[in-house]
C-alpha positions in Angstrom: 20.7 7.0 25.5 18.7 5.0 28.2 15.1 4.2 27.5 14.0 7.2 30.5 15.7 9.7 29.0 14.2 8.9 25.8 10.8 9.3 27.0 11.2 12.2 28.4 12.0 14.2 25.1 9.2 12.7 22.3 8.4 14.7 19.3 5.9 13.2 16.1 5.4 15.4 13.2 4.1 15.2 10.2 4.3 18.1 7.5 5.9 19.2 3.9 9.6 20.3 3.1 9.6 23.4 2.5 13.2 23.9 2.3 16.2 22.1 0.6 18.6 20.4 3.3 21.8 22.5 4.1 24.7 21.2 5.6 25.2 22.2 9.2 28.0 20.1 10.8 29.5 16.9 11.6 30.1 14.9 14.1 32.2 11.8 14.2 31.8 11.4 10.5 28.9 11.6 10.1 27.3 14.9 8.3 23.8 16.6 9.7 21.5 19.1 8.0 19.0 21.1 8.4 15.6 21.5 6.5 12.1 23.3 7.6 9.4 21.6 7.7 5.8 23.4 7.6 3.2 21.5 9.6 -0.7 22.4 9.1 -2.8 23.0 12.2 -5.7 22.6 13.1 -7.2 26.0 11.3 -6.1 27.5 8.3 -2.5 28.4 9.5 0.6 26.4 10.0 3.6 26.2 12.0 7.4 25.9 9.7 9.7 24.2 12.1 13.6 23.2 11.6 14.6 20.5 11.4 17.8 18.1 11.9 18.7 15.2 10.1 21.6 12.8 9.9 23.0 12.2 6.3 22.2 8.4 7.2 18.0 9.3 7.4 18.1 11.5 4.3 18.3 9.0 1.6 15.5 10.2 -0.7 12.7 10.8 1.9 13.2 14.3 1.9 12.3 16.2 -0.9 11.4 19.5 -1.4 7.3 19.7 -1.2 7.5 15.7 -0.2 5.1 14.7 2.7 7.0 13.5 5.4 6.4 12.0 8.9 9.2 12.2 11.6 9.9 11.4 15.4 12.5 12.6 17.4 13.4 15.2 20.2 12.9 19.1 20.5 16.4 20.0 21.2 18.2 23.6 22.1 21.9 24.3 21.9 23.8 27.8 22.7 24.9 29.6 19.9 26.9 32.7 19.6 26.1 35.5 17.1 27.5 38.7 17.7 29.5 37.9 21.0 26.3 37.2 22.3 25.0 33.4 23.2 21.5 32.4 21.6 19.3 29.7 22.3 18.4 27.8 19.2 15.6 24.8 19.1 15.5 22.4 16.4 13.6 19.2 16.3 16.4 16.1 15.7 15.2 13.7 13.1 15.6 9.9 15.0 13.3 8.2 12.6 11.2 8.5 9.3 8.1 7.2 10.0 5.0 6.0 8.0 2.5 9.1 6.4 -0.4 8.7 8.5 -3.3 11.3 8.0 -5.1 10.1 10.5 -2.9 11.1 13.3 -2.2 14.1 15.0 0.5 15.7 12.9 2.1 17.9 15.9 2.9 16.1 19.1 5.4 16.5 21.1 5.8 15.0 25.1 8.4 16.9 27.5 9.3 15.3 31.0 11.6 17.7 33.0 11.8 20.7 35.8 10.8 24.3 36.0 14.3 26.2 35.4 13.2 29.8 35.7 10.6 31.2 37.5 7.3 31.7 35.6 5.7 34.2 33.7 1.9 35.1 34.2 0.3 37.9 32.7 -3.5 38.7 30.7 -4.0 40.0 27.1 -5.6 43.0 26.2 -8.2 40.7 25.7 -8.1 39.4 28.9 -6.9 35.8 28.1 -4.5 34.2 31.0 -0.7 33.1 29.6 2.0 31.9 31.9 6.0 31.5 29.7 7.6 28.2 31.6 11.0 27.1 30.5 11.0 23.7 30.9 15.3 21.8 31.4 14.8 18.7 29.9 17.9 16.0 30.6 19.2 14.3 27.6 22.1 11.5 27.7 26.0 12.9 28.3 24.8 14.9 31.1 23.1 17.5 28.9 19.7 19.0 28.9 17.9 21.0 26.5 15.4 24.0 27.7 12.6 24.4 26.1 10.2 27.8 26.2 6.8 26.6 27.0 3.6 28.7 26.7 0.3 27.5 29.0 -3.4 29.2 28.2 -6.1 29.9 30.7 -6.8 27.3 33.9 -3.0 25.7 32.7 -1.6 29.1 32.9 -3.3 29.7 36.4 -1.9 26.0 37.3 1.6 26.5 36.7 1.8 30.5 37.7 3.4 29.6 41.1 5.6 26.6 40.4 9.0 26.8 41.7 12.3 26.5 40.1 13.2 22.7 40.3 9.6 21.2 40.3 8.8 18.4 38.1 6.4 18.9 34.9 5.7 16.7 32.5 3.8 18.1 29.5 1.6 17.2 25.9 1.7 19.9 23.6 2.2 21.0 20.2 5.5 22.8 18.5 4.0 26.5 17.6 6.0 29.0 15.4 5.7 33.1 15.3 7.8 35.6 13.3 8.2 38.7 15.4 10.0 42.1 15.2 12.7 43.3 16.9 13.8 46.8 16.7 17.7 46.9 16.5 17.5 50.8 16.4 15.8 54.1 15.3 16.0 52.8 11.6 16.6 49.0 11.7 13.8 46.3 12.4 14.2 42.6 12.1 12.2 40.3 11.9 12.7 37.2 13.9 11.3 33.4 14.1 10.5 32.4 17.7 9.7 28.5 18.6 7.7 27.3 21.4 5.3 24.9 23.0 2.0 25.5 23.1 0.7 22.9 26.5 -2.4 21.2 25.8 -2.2 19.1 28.8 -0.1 18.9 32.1 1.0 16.9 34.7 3.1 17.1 37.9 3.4 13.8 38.7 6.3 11.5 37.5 3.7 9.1 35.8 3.3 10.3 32.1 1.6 8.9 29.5 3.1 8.3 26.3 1.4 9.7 23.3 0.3 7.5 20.0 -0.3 8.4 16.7 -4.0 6.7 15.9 -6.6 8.8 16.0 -8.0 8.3 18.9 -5.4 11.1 20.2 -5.9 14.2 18.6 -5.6 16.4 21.2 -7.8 19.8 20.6 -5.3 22.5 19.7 -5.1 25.7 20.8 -4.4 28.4 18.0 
């Protein structure tokens, strides 16, 4: 993977295992898994997010409770469940890094184009929310689309964009459990991922996020 298409897929996060690794699958010989990880914002609540890990990373970093501190990329694959295809999003695991509790511990940087065309609308409660899905090119001529979630004068920013325009974005990875009513007698209950956008962008000039503390972005809960 070239260095652009690196940075336009950046994810830092630091939070506890809350789940034992599970085989997933393999590729080439070498064995991935999959773990959640529960990440703490800014209030009282907290996010659980999967994860992805190669066998190779593993080692004895993670641990079930264990603090850990990862960067990678926010990724989405097709999956088919029912003869029906779903879009999953998992965050893949390039490196452990160093605890750091002075940094932000939910960052993640998206450079890519509108691929569907936005969705505004206002809350009972009159707040402004526009749903962007972002395509986000990887290496191998893939791309991973990412469901994106802008608040208030964002949300009234990115309301008209077109399918095809640029947007770069700095956000945070945001959980919710939802219902979904199979039928008159059967309800499940369903984990959605998404982006919350702090900040936007555009332009094809981004600037790369760091983990002191001088970049704790507010977060929007």
């Amino acid at each position: 993977m070239n260095y652009e298409q690196m940075n336009n897929n950046k994810v830092y996060l630091r939070g506890r295992v809350v789940s034992e690794p599970v085989f997933t699958h393999e590729v080439f010989d070498e064995k991935f898994y999959e773990f959640n990880l529960e990440v703490q914002r800014l209030s009282e609540s907290s996010d659980t997010i999967p994860i992805t890990i190669s066998e190779r990373l593993i080692d004895n970093h993670i641990k079930l409770n264990e603090v850990i501190t990862i960067s990678g990329q926010f990724r989405s694959y097709n999956k088919q469940t029912e003869g029906r295809s779903k879009l999953v999003l998992t965050v893949f695991v390039r490196e452990i890094e160093p605890n750091d509790e002075s940094a932000n511990p939910n960052v993640i940087e998206l450079n890519g184009f509108v691929c569907k065309e936005p969705i505004f609308r206002t809350t009972p409660f009159k707040r402004e929310i526009c749903d962007i899905l972002l395509a986000v090119n990887r290496a191998y001529n893939k791309s991973d689309y990412i469901p994106c979630i802008a608040w208030g004068r964002n949300a009234r920013f990115v309301r008209d964009m077109k399918v095809g325009e640029p947007l770069s974005i700095v956000g945070r990875i945001q959980s919710r459990v939802y219902q979904k009513k199979l039928s008159d007698d059967v309800v499940e209950t369903k984990n959605a991922y998404e982006i919350s956008i702090i900040k936007l962008n555009t332009n094809d000039d981004f600037v790369n996020y760091s983990t002191d503390s001088s970049n704790n972005y507010s977060t929007i809960n």
